[in-house]
C-alpha positions, 0 to 999 in steps of 0.5 A: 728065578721064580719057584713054582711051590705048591702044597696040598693037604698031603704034602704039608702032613708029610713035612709035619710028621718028618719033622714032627712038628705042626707046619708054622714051627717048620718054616722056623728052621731055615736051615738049608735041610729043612728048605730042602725038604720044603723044595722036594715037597712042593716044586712043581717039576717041568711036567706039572707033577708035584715034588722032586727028589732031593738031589733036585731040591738041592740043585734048584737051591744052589740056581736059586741061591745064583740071583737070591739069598736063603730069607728070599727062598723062605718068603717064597716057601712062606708065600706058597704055604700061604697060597694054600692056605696052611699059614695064615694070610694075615701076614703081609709078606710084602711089608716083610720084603720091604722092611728087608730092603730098608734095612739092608740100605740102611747096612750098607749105609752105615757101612759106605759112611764109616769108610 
């Protein structure tokens, strides 16, 4: 499932004054709340407008979460502030995706070997 995430000036202050914090310390806290709240602010709804409400956050969590995990909705929350340019573009999200993927084979790895 693909999310359409788009975050403007306001969007992104409002998450900074909910939760008091400038918008790189927001994506720190990935609780499901906090993801919530990222998802209310940015998805773009089936008519093109921009955030929806909470129960609809929660219920694109819970299909999103079907075929991904949390850290997959983080990098593409992540990306989407990125897009707009509230985070810094430096930071190469794809590297971080593969270096995921190494590490979960070298788990399951370990795991198939000592069986």
């Amino acid at each position: 499932m693909k999310l359409n995430l788009k975050y403007t000036a306001t969007t992104v202050d409002e998450i900074e004054q909910s939760k008091k914090l400038p918008i790189e310390n927001c994506v720190a806290d990935n609780t499901i709340g906090n993801l919530a709240l990222f998802i209310q602010k940015g998805l773009v709804n089936d008519n093109g407008n921009v955030g929806v409400s909470k129960s609809v956050a929660m219920s694109t969590i819970d299909e999103y979460l079907k075929d991904n995990d949390k850290d997959e909705l983080l990098m593409d929350i992540m990306q989407a502030l990125m897009d707009g340019g509230f985070l810094s573009r430096d930071v190469d999200l794809e590297k971080v995706k593969e270096l995921k993927a190494k590490r979960k084979a070298q788990v399951n790895e370990q795991i198939e070997n000592a069986m």
